[in-house]
N, C-alpha and C positions, 0 to 999 in steps of 0.2 A: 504493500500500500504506500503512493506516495505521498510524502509528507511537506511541509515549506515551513520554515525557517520562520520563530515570531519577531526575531531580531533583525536591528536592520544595524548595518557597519554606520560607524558614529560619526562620519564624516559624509553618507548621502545623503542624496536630495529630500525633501518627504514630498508621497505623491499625493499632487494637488487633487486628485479623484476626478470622476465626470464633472463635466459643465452641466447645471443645473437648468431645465427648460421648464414654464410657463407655458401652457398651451389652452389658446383663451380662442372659442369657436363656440355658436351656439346651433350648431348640428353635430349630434354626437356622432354620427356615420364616417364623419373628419376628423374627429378626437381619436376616436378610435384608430383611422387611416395613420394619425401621426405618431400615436401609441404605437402601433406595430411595426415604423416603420424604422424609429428613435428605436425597437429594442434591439435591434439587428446591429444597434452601435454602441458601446459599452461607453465612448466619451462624451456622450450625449444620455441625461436621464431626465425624465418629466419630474418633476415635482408638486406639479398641484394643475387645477384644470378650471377654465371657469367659463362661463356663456353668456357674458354681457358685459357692458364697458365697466360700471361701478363695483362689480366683483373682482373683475380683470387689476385694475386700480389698488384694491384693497388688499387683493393676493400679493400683486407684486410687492407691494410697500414691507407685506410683514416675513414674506420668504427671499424677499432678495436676490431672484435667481440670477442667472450670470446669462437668459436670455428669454423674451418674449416671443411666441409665434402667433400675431395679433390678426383674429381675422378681419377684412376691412369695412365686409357690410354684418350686420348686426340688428336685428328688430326691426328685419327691412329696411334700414338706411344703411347710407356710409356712415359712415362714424371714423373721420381719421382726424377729429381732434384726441381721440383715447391715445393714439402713439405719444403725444404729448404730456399729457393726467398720469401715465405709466413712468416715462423718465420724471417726471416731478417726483413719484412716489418711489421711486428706486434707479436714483442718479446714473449710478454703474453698472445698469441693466441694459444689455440690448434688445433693441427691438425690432423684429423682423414682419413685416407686413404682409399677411397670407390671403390671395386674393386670386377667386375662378372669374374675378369679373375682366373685360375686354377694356374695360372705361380708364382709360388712364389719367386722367385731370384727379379722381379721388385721390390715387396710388402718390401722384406726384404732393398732394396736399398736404398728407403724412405724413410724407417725406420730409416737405419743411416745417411741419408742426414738432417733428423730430426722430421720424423712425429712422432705425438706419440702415434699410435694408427692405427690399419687396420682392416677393415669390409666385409663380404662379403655383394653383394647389393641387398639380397630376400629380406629387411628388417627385418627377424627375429632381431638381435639382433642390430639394430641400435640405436634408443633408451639407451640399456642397455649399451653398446661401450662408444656414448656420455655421458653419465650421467658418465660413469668409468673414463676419459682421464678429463673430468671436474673438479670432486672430488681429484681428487691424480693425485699423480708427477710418478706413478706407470705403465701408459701409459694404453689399451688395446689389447691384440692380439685376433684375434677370431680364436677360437681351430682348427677350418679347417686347419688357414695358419700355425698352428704351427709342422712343419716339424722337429723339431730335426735335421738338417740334419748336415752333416761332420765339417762345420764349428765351432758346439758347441760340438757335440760329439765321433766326432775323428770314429764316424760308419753310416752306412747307410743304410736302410731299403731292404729287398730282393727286386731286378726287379729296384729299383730308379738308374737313370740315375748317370752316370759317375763324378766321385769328382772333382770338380774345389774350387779355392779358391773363397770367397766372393769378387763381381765388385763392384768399386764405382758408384756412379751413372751416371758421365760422362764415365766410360768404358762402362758400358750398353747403354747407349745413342749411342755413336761409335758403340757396336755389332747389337744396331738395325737396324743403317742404313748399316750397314757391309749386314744384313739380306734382306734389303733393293735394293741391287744392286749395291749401290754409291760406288763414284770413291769417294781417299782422297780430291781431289780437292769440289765435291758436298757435302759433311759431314762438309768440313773445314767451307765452305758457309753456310750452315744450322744449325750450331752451333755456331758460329760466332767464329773462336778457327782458328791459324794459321794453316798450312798444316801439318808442321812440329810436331806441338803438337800432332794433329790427328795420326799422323803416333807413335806418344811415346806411345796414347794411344791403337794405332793394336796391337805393340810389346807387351804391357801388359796382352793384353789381349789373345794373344799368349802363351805365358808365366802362363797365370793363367790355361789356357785351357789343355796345354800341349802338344802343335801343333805347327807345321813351318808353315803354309800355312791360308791364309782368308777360305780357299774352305773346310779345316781338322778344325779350328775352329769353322765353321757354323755346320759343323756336328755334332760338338763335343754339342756345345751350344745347339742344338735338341735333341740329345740325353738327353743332363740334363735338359730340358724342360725348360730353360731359353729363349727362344723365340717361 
């Protein structure tokens, strides 16, 4: 029977163990997928699981893990102010943005609200994402979401929808529920954001879109496949 050794020689290294993962999804058919897919890798270990932004939040803050894999739509919206609420709650956490959606303006939103890193969710390269946003302060993007688009390169691909400027991620939030139907009065409530504010961020979004109208901005935002 083999045996190993409980002593370790007084001068190595001690092992740091897996890097600890957060796996925040609110379909479990995906928790599941990353559960089986994380066990096939010993430096990689889940540690807690959660299905909504203010749990997500809550986990990270008090487990600390050394990585988030944040899904990007949640309760039916995007929701990529959460990448941000996550780093508040646990600074030297990364965060990896886990997304089946085609729609790149969310993904890119996260991204500067603070994730550092975005996946799409077949699992091919999840794995490799994690292990990259882990290693280096250099983040991941996977080659699907990287769109080149007018924001960085002042051009835009034949057929791609119409040039807006880049939304923060509370404008996107307002164009969602703008997409949504809501009156300012139900956005202010569901956002918890005064009326007033709501209404500073329509104008904006107005203004980035290049429209007078909620009815010419929703079209505008389909067109550029931001919703």
């Amino acid at each position: 029977m083999r045996t190993e050794s409980r002593t370790r020689p007084r001068d190595a290294t001690p092992d740091p163990g897996p890097h600890t993962v957060l796996v925040v999804d609110d379909h479990p058919v995906v928790c599941d997928g990353v559960r089986n897919l994380l066990a096939g890798h010993p430096d990689l270990q889940i540690v807690g699981e959660a299905d909504e932004p203010s749990a997500a939040v809550r986990l990270a803050g008090e487990l600390q893990p050394d990585a988030v894999v944040l899904d990007l739509r949640m309760g039916g919206r995007f929701t990529p102010e959460t990448s941000g609420a996550v780093k508040t709650a646990a600074p030297t956490t990364k965060v990896l943005i886990h997304t089946s959606s085609e729609e790149h303006e969310p993904v890119h939103a996260a991204l500067r609200a603070g994730a550092d890193g975005a996946v799409f969710k077949d699992g091919r390269d999840l794995v490799t994402a994690l292990r990259a946003v882990l290693s280096s302060d250099s983040g991941y993007l996977d080659p699907r979401l990287r769109t080149e688009r007018t924001e960085r390169s002042g051009r835009r691909p034949a057929g791609e929808g119409p040039v807006v400027g880049p939304l923060s991620p509370r404008e996107y939030d307002v164009l969602c529920a703008l997409a949504s139907g809501r009156s300012t009065t139900e956005i202010a409530a569901e956002l918890f954001l005064a009326e007033s504010t709501v209404r500073s961020y329509t104008k904006a979004l107005l203004t980035k879109l290049g429209v007078r109208s909620r009815i010419e901005a929703l079209a505008v935002a389909r067109r550029a496949r931001l919703i």
